[in-house]
TILUM-644335 format. One record per residue (C-alpha): z, y, x; residue in three letters. Coordinates in steps of 0.1 Angstrom, whole numbers, plus 5000, padded with zeros to 4 digits. Example, Ala and Ser with C-alpha at 12.3 -4.5 7.8 and 13.67 -1.06 7.14 Angstrom:
BEGIN
507849555123ala/507149895137ser/
# end
This chain:
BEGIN
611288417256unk/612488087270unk/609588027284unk/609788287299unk/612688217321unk/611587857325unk/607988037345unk/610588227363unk/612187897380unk/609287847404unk/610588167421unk/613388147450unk/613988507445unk/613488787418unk/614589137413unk/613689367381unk/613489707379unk/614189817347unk/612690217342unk/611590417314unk/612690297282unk/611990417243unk/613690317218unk/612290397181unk/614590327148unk/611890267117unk/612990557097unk/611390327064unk/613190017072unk/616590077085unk/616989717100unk/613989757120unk/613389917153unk/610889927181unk/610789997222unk/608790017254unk/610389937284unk/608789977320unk/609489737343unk/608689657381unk/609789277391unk/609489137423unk/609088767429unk/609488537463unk/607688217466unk/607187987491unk/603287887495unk/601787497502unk/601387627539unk/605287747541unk/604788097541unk/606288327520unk/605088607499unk/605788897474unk/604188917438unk/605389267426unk/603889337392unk/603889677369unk/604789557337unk/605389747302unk/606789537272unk/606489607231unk/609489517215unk/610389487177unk/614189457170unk/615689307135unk/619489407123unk/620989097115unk/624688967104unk/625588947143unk/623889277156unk/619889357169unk/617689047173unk/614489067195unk/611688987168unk/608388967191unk/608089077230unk/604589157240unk/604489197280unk/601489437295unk/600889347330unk/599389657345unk/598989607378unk/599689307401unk/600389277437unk/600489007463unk/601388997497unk/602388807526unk/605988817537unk/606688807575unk/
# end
């Protein structure tokens, strides 16, 4: 996930919608859990030529969740990018 946030850096601005989430507790292994979360983030960026635009992507991530000493770990993320959208700022 740091990576993540280090990709993130070459924005000047973001802003994250966080929607429908579902969260699943593993009825079989008690210390395991899973959830979908839909997302729509919105990321600024200056281009080469100085003009700005908007990236807005539809995104859905599969988590997996671990119970550990110190509480619920994130396992593995998997992100789904449904649908991505570009456009010029004026």
């Amino acid at each position: 996930m740091l990576a993540t946030f280090e990709a993130l850096k070459q924005y000047e601005k973001t802003f994250h919608f966080i929607g429908q989430v579902q969260i699943a507790l593993d009825s079989e292994k008690p210390r395991q859990a899973s959830a979908y979360v839909y997302t729509i983030a919105h990321h600024v960026i200056t281009k080469e030529n100085g003009e700005k635009s908007l990236m807005i992507a539809y995104l859905r991530y599969d988590d997996s969740f671990e119970k550990t000493e110190s509480g619920w770990k994130f396992k593995h993320r998997e992100l789904h990018a449904d649908v991505i959208e570009n456009r010029d700022l004026k």
